[in-house]
N, C-alpha and C positions, 0 to 999 in steps of 0.2 A: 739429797733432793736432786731431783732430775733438771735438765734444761727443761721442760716441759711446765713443772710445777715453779722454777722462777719467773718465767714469762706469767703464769698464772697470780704469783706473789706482786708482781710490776704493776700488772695490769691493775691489779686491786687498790695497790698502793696509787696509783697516779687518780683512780677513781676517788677512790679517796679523799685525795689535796686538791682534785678540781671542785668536789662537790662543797669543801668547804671555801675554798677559793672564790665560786659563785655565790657564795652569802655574804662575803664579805664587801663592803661600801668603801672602801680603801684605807687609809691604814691612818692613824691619827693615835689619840693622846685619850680614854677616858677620863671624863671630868670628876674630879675627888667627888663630887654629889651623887656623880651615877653608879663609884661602888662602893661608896660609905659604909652602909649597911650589910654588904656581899662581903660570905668568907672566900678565901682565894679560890676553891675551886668551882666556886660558884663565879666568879670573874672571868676564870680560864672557862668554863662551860658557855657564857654570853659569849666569848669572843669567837669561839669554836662557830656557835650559831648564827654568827653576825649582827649580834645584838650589841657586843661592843668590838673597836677597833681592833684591829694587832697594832703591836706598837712600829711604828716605821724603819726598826735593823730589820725585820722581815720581807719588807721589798727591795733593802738595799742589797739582803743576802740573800733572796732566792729559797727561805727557806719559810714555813710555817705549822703552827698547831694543830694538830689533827685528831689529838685523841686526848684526855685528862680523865683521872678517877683520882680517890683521896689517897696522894703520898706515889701516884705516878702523872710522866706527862707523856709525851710521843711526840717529837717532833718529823718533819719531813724536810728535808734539801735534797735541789737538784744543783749540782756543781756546773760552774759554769765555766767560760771562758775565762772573764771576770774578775773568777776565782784564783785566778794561775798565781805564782808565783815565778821569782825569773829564772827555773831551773824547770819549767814547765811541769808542774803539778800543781794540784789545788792547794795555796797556802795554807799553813796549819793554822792561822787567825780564822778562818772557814771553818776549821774542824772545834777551834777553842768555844767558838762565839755561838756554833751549835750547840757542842756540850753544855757549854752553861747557859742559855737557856733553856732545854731542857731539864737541866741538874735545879736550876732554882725556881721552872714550872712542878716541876716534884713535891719541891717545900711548901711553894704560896699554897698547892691544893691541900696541902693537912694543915692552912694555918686559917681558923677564924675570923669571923670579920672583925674589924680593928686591928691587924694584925698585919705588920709588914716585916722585909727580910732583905739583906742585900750580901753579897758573896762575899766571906772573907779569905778565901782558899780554895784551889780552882788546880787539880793536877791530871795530865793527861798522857795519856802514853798513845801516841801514834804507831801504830803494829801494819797498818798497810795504807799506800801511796793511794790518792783519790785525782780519778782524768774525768776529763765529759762522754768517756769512755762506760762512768756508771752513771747510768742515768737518773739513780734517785738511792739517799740513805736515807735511815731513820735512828733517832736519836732517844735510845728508851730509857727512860732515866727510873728512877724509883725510892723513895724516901729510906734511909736505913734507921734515923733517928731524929725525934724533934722534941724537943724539949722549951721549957719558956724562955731561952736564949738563945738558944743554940742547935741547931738542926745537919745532919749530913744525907748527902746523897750519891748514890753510884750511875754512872751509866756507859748502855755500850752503843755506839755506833755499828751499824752494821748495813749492810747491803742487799735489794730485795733476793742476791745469790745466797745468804745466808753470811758471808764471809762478814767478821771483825777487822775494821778498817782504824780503829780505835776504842778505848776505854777512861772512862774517868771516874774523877770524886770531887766533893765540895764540902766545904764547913761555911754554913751561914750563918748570920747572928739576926735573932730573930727581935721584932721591936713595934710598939704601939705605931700603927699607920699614922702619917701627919696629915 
């Protein structure tokens, strides 16, 4: 891929996170009544739309949902200052706290409604350094298995250069919503 078609990839991607960015009403908590009835990716599609919040680590980290289908999710972050760690790179809690959101947007979308999940296993392997030098990754996660307890996912971070900046996996346990 050329410079050419990155700047092309960037552009799209930041179109992208603005357009959903502008529907959204700021960030807060859905009330158990508004997704009672909704299976996850019907959840993650309201929030996409602005019909319901994101939940508030996405304005503390700079990052949010941009794309869901059933068993994948898409997130977007832009690294920031922020982000640093004291060795000046973006700390790997930036890189963990993207992955698994995305890793466990994967899951909620292939689980029905009544149906909740929370991470019990969360592995990541860091393959390249992240500065405010990249101005945007995305975090593409994708369902490998879901079952009525137990779900995994894989995903990779990468950058609109195409470059792997990290990879992960998760083991969720899957459970009737409260």
């Amino acid at each position: 891929m050329d410079s050419t078609n990155h700047e092309l990839v960037l552009a799209q991607w930041l179109e992208e996170d603005a357009a959903v960015r502008a529907r959204q009403q700021g960030v807060g908590l859905a009330r158990p009544e508004e997704i009672a009835e909704l299976s996850g990716l019907q959840i993650l599609q309201a929030m996409i739309a602005g019909k319901l919040p994101p939940p508030p680590i996405t304005d503390t980290l700079d990052f949010m949902l941009v794309q869901a289908s059933k068993g994948q999710a898409t997130f977007q972050g832009t690294p920031k200052l922020r982000h640093y760690n004291p060795l000046g790179g973006v700390h790997g809690g930036w890189f963990a706290t993207l992955l698994d959101s995305a890793l466990g947007c994967a899951v909620m979308s292939a689980l029905p409604a009544g149906q909740s999940y929370t991470t019990l296993e969360l592995k990541i392997n860091l393959v390249r350094g992240l500065s405010t030098q990249v101005p945007a990754v995305r975090a593409v996660a994708r369902t490998v298995h879901v079952g009525k307890q137990v779900a995994t996912a894989e995903a990779q971070l990468i950058g609109h250069d195409g470059k792997l900046y990290a990879h992960s996996s998760t083991t969720c346990l899957v459970f009737p919503r409260r």
